[in-house]
C-alpha positions in Angstrom: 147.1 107.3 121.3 145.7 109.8 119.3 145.7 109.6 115.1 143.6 108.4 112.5 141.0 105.3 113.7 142.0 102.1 112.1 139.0 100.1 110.8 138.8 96.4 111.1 138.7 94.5 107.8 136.4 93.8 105.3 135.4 90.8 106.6 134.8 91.8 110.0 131.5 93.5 108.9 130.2 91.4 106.3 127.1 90.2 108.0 126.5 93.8 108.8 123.9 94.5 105.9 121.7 91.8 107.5 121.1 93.8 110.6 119.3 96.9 109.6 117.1 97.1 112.1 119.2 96.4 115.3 117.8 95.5 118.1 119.5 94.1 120.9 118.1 96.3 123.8 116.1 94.2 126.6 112.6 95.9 128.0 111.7 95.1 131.8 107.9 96.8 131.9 105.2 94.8 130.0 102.3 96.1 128.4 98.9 95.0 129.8 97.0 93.0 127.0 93.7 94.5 126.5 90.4 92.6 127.2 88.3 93.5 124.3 84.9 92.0 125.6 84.1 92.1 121.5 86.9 89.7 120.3 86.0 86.2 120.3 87.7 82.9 118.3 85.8 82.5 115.4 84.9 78.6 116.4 82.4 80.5 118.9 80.5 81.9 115.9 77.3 80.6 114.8 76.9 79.6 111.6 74.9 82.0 110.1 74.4 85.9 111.4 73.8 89.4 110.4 75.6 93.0 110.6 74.9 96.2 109.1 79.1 96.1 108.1 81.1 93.1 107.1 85.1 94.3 107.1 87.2 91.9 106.3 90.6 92.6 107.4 91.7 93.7 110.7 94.5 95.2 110.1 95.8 98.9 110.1 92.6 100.5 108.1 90.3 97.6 109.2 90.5 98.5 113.0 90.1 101.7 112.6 87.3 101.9 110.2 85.7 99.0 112.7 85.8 101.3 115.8 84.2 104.0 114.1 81.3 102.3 112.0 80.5 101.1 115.8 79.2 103.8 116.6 75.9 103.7 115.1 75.6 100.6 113.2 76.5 96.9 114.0 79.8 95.3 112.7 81.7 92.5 112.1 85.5 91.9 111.8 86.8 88.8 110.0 90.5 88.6 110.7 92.4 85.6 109.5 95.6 85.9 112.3 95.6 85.9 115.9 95.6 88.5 119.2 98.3 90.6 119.0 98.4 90.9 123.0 100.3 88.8 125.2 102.9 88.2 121.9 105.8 89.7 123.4 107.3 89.4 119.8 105.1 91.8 118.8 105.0 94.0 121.9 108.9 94.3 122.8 111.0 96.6 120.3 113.6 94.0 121.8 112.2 91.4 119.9 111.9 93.1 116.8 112.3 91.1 113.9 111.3 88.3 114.8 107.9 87.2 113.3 109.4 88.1 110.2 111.7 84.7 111.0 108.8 83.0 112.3 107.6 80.9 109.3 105.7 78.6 111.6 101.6 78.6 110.2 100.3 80.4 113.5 103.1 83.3 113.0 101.4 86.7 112.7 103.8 87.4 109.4 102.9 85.2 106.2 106.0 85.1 104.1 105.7 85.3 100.3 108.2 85.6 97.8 108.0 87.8 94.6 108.7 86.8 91.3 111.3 89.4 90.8 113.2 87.1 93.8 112.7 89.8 96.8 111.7 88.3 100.0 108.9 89.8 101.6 106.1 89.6 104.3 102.4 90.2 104.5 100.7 90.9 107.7 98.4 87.8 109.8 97.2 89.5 112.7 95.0 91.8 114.2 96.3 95.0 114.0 97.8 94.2 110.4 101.3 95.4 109.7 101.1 97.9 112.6 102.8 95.1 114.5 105.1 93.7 112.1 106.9 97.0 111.2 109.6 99.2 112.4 107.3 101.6 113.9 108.2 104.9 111.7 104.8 107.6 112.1 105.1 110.1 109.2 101.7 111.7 107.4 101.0 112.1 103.6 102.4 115.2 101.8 99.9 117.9 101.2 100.2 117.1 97.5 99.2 113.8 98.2 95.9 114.4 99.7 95.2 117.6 97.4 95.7 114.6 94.6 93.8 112.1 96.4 90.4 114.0 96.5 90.5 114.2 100.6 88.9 116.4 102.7 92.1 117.5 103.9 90.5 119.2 107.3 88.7 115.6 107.9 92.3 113.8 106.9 93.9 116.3 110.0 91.1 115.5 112.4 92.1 111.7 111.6 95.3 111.6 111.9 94.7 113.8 114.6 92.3 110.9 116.3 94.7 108.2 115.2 97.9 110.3 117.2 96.0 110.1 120.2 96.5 106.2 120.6 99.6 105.1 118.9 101.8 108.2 118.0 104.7 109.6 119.9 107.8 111.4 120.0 111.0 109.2 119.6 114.1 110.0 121.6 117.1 111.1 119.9 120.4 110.7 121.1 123.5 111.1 119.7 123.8 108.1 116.7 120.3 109.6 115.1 121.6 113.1 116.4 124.5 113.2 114.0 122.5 111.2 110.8 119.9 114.3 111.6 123.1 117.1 111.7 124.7 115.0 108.3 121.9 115.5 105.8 121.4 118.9 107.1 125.3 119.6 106.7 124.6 117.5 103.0 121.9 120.1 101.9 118.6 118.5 102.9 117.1 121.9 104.1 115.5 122.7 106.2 115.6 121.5 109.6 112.0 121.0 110.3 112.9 119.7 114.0 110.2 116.9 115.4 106.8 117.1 113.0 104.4 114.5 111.7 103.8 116.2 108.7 105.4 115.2 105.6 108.4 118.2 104.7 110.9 119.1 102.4 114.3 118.7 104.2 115.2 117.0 107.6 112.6 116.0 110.4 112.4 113.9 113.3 109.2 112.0 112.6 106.9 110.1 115.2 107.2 106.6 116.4 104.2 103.6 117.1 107.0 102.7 120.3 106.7 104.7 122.8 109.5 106.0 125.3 109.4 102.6 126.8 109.5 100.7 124.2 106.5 99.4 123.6 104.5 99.1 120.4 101.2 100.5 120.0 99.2 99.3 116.8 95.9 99.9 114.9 94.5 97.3 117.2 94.7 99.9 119.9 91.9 101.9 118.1 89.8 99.2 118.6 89.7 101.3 122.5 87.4 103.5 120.3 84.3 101.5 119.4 81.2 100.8 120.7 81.7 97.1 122.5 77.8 96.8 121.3 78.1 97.6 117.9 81.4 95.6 117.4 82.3 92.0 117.0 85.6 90.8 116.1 86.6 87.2 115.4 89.7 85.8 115.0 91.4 83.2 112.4 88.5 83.8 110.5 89.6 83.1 106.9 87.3 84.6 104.4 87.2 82.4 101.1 84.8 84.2 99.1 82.1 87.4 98.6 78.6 86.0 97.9 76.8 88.4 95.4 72.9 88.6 94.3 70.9 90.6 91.7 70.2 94.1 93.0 68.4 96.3 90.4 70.3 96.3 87.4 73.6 94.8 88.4 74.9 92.4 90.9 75.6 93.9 95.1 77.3 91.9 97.5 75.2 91.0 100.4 77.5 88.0 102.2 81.0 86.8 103.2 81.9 82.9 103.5 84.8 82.2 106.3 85.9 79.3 107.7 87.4 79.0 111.4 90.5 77.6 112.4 89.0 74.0 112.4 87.6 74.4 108.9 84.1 74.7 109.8 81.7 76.8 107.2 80.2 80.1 108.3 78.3 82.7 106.2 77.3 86.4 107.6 75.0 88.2 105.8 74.6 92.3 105.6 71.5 93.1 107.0 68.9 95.2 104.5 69.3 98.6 104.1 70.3 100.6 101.7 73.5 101.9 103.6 74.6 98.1 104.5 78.1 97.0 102.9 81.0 94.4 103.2 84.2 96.8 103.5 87.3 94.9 102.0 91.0 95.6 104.0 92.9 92.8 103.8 95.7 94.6 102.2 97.8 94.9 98.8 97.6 90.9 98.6 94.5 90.1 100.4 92.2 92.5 98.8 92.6 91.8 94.6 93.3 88.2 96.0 90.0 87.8 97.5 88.0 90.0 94.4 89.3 87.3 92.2 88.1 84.0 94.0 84.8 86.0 94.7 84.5 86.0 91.1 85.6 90.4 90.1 88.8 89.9 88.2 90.3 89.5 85.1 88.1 86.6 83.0 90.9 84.6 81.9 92.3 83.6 85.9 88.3 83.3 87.0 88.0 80.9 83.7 91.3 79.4 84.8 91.1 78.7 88.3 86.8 77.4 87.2 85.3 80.5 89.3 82.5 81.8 88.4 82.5 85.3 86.7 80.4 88.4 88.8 82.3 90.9 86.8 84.8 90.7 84.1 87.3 93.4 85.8 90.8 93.2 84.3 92.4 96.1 86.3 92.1 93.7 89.8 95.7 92.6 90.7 97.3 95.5 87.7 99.4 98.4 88.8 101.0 96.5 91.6 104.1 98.2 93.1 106.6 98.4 96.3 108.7 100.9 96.8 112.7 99.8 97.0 114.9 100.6 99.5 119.0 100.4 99.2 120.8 100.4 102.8 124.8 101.0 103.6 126.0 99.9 106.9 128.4 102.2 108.8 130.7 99.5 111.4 131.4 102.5 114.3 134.7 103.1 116.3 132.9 103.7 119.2 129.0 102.5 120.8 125.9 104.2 119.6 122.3 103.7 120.9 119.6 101.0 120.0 117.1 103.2 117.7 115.0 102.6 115.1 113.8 104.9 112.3 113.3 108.3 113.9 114.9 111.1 111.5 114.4 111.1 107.4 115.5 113.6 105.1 112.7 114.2 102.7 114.5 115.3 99.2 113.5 117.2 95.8 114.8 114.2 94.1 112.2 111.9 94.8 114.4 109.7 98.0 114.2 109.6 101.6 116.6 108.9 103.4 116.4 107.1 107.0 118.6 105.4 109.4 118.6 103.1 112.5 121.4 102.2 115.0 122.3 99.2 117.4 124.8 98.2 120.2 124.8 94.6 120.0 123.7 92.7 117.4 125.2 89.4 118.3 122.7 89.2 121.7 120.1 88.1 119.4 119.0 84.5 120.2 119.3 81.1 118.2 121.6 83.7 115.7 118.6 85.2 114.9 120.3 89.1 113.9 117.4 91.1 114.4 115.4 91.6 111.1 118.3 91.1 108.0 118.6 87.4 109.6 119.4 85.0 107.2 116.5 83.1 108.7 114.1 85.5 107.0 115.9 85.8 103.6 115.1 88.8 103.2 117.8 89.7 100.2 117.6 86.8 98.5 117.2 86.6 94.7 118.5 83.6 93.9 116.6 81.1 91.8 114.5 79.2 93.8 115.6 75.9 93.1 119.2 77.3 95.2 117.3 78.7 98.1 118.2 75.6 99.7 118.3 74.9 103.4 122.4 73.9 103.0 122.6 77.6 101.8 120.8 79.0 104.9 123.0 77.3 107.2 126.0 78.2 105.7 124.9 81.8 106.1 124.3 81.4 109.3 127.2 79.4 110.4 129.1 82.5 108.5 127.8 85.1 110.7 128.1 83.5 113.8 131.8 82.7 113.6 132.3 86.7 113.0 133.5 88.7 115.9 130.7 90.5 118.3 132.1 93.8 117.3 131.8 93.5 114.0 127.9 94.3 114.7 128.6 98.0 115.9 127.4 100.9 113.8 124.0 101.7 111.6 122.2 101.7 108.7 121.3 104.5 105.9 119.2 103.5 103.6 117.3 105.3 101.2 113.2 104.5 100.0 112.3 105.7 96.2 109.6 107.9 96.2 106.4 106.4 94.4 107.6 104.6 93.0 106.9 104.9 89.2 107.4 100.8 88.1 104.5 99.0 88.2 103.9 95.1 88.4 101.2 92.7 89.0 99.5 89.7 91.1 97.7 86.7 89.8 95.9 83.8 91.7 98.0 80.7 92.3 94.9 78.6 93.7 91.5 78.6 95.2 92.7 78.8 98.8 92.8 81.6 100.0 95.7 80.8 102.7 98.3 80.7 99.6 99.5 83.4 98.8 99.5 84.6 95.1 102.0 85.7 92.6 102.8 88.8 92.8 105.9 90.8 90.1 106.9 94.5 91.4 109.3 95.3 88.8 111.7 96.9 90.8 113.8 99.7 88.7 112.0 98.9 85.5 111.5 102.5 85.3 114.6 104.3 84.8 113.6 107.4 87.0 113.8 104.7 89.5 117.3 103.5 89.6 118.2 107.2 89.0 116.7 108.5 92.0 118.6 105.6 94.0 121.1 106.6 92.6 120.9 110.6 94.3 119.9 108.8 97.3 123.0 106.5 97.9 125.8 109.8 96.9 123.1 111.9 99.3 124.0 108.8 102.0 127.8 109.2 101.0 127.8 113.2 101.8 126.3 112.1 105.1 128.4 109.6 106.1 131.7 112.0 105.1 130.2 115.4 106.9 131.6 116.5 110.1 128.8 116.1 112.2 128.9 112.0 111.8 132.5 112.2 111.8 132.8 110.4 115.1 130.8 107.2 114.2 132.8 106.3 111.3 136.1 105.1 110.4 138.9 107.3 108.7 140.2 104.6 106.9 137.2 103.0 105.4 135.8 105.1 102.2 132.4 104.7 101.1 133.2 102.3 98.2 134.6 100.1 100.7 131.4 100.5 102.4 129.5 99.7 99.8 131.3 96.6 98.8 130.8 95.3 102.0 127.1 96.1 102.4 126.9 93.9 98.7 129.2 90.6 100.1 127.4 90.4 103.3 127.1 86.7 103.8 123.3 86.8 104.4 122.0 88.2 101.0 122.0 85.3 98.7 121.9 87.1 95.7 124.2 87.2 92.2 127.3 89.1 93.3 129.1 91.7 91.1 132.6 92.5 92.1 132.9 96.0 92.9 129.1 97.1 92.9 130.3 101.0 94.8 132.5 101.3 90.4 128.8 101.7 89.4 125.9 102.9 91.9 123.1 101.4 89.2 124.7 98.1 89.9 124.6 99.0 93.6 120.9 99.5 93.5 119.9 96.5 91.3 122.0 94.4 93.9 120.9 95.2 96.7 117.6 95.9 96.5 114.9 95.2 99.0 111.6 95.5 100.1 110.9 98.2 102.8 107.1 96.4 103.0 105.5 99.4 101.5 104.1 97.8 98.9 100.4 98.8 97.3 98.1 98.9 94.7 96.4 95.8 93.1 92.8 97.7 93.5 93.2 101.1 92.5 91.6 104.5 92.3 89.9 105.1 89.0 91.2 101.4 88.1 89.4 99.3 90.3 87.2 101.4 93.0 86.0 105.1 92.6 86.5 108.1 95.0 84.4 106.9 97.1 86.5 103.2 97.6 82.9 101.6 96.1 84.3 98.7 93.7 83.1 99.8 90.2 80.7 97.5 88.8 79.0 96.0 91.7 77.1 97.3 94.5 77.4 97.1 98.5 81.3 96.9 97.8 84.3 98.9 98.9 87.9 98.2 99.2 89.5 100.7 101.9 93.0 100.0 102.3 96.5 100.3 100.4 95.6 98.1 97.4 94.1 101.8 96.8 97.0 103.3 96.7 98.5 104.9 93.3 101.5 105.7 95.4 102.9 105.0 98.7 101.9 108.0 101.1 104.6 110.0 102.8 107.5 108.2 104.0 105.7 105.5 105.8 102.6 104.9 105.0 100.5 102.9 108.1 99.9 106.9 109.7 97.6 107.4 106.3 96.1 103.9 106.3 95.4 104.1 109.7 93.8 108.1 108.8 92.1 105.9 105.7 89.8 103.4 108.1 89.1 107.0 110.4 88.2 109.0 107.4 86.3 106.2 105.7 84.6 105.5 108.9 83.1 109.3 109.1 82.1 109.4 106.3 80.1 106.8 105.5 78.5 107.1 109.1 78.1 110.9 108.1 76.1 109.4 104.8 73.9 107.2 106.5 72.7 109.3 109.5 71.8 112.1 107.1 69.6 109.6 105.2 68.0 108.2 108.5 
């Protein structure tokens, strides 16, 4: 019969916000693990050695930089998770999502919780959050790098040597199609087609999966380095920098880690003038481990009875992560599995992205892909109510909602920057708990107001012709958006009619699209040159750096980071040799 579509009620898709990231597709190929001759368990390692480099961090600017430092110097890798090979949870798209659930000590995603109530998830792995994410390959604006101080010929030959491993070209079929045709159709001009670069208007971007669907990290760079030059060890926890007296001011010169058993190891840099220990352990791991090596602010090293290095109050300041705001569109008819693979890059200071699935009930154990209510991911409510009665009921709510109900898509929409700020402090000596980190989320009102442009740029999207067949006639977008705020799996406050006001939209809904940064910045923290300010034989390369999140994703410029860093430090000490 034809006529207008008939959509099914409210509460037929109110799970739906939980399942951004949709992935119910099932891969048959497997991807070979690689045998890195270099990668050992760090209970193989002796007690006491020597490099030229000590990074500590493996993850997406700590491979990298590793591989290319091998080259012509000897270096070690401390990384605190696992192998990301032969984890089919981190090789699958299928299985998407789910480390993020995994909450188990040996998962390769360490959950933390920010004071501002936001869920969220740091990296434990080699590889870093190159295997946790959702895969989205996109490089810095021009702006950016011009800003930064890059060489921006040495940034393209980077990212350049970075694409060669992990980037490719996403498919696009007809779901991400007609998103792509809507923002055009709602004024994001141009169409820049399929790019990497970062552009005003509507792109297809790249993708770490590639056409088969597997996911190709910073742990594949790792193909680049010398297999002499390079050692790698695994759940390797680094508690602390050692630091001596050199010339008029102290210089780093060893790391302490303990393996998985807790056995005590200490490598030390060999001498030379060029030898350093290279800190990327991310926006937590980084001003987390300055401060129990004894750079921080006085009053937490006083606090927590470390011994001071360097009074350095900027360490853990200027913390931010950059919000994201979703609206799920239930669909009439099937669309595709995909993930991100078109934005639309705005004056305004919002992208906008979107991801599709067929069928989100296929998940195992109600898992739901990566909005489960196992991993909590809205939740704001006071901590003392995050109890495990409330988890179940969310779950036992989704499950008893109809299969269908989990056809459609996601918009969403990332704040540029952003421009609030927050901070981190230590919680305690060990450096397996994670600290306390506030973001601040819309504390700046040029925040919430670009969120606000995003979400009515969303609405002309979903109402153009080009999306037209994947929505319903009958549902308007304030019904959408009441039902993206009641979903059963986001525990937080509700507000009746959050679409009356888009503000209120924003401040309930918000969520973390894991982009956060800072904590050791530029100018702040280290100088141009990532060398931490106030000590020698000390950098921090990685996106505690940050003064803003690069691009629309921003793993293609930490990855570029660890290349460009590499280069030129190798560049520095040949020319001296």
């Amino acid at each position: 019969m034809v006529g207008r579509r008939s959509a099914p009620s409210v509460a037929y898709f109110l799970v739906t916000h939980a399942l951004f990231f949709l992935l119910a597709c099932r891969l048959s190929a497997s991807q070979q693990a690689r045998n890195y001759t270099f990668v050992h368990d760090a209970r193989t390692a002796p007690e006491i050695s020597y490099y030229d480099y000590i990074i500590v961090g493996g993850g997406t600017a700590g491979c990298p930089l590793a591989a290319t430092l091998s080259q012509n110097a000897t270096v070690l890798v401390l990384e605190r998770g696992g192998s990301p090979y032969g984890d089919p949870n981190i090789t699958y798209l299928a299985n998407f999502g789910a480390p993020l659930a995994d909450a188990s000590p040996s998962s390769p995603s360490q959950r933390f919780i920010s004071e501002d109530g936001v869920i969220n998830a740091r990296a434990r792995v080699l590889g870093g959050g190159s295997c946790l994410n959702a895969g989205f390959y996109s490089r810095a604006e021009a702006d950016y790098i011009r800003d930064v101080g890059w060489n921006s010929e040495l940034a393209k030959q980077s990212y350049e040597w970075v694409e060669k491993k992990v980037a490719f070209q996403p498919p696009m079929k007809q779901w991400q199609s007609a998103v792509r045709d809507g923002l055009i159709d709602a004024g994001v001009l141009p169409n820049n087609g399929f790019t990497y670069d970062h552009m005003y208007g509507t792109k297809v971007g790249g993708s770490i999966f590639d056409t088969a669907g597997h996911r190709h990290t910073a742990a594949d760079l790792l193909d680049y380095a010398n297999p002499d030059g390079l050692t790698v060890l695994l759940k390797a926890t680094a508690h602390k920098v050692l630091f001596h007296t050199r010339g008029t001011q102290e210089g780093a010169h060893a790391v302490v880690f303990r393996d998985s058993t807790g056995a005590k190891h200490r490598a030390y840099l060999n001498s030379g003038a060029h030898n350093e220990i290279i800190i990327s352990a991310g926006s937590l791991g980084s001003p987390q481990l300055l401060i129990l090596s004894g750079v921080g602010p006085v009053d937490q090293l006083k606090a927590h009875n470390i011994t001071v290095v360097l009074d350095q109050p900027m360490v853990g300041q200027l913390m931010s992560d950059n919000p994201m705001n979703a609206v799920f569109v239930p669909s009439p008819v099937p669309v595709e599995v995909s993930l991100i693979e078109v934005v639309g890059i705005t004056h305004f200071g919002s992208y906008i992205e979107a991801a599709s699935g067929a069928n989100f009930g296929s998940f195992p154990d109600n898992d739901y892909g990566l909005f489960s209510p196992k991993i909590g991911q809205l939740s704001t409510l006071p901590p003392k109510q995050r109890t495990p009665e409330a988890l179940e009921r969310a779950i036992y709510n989704m499950s008893k909602l109809d299969r269908a109900a989990f056809r459609g898509g996601f918009i969403l929409e990332k704040i540029m920057g952003p421009i609030s700020t927050g901070h981190l402090e230590l919680t305690s000596k060990n450096p397996n708990v994670n600290p306390s980190v506030t973001f601040n989320y819309f504390k700046h009102p040029e925040d919430l107001a670009r969120c606000v442009q995003g979400m009515s740029t969303i609405e002309r999207v979903i109402g153009s012709k080009p999306f037209s067949k994947f929505r319903y006639d009958t549902l308007s977008v304030p019904q959408l958006l009441n039902m993206t705020a009641t979903a059963p799996v986001n525990l937080l406050p509700r507000h009746s009619n959050s679409s009356v006001s888009l503000e209120q939209f924003c401040k309930d809904t918000v969520m973390t699209i894991w982009h956060y940064h800072g904590g050791c910045q530029v100018g702040a923290v280290v100088d141009r040159d990532y060398k931490v300010i106030g000590v020698d034989a000390l950098r921090v390369i990685d996106g505690s750096t940050f003064n803003a999140s690069p691009g629309t994703n921003p793993q293609a410029t930490v990855m570029m980071l660890g290349r460009y860093m590499g280069v030129t430090m190798l560049t520095k000490r040949l020319a001296s040799a």
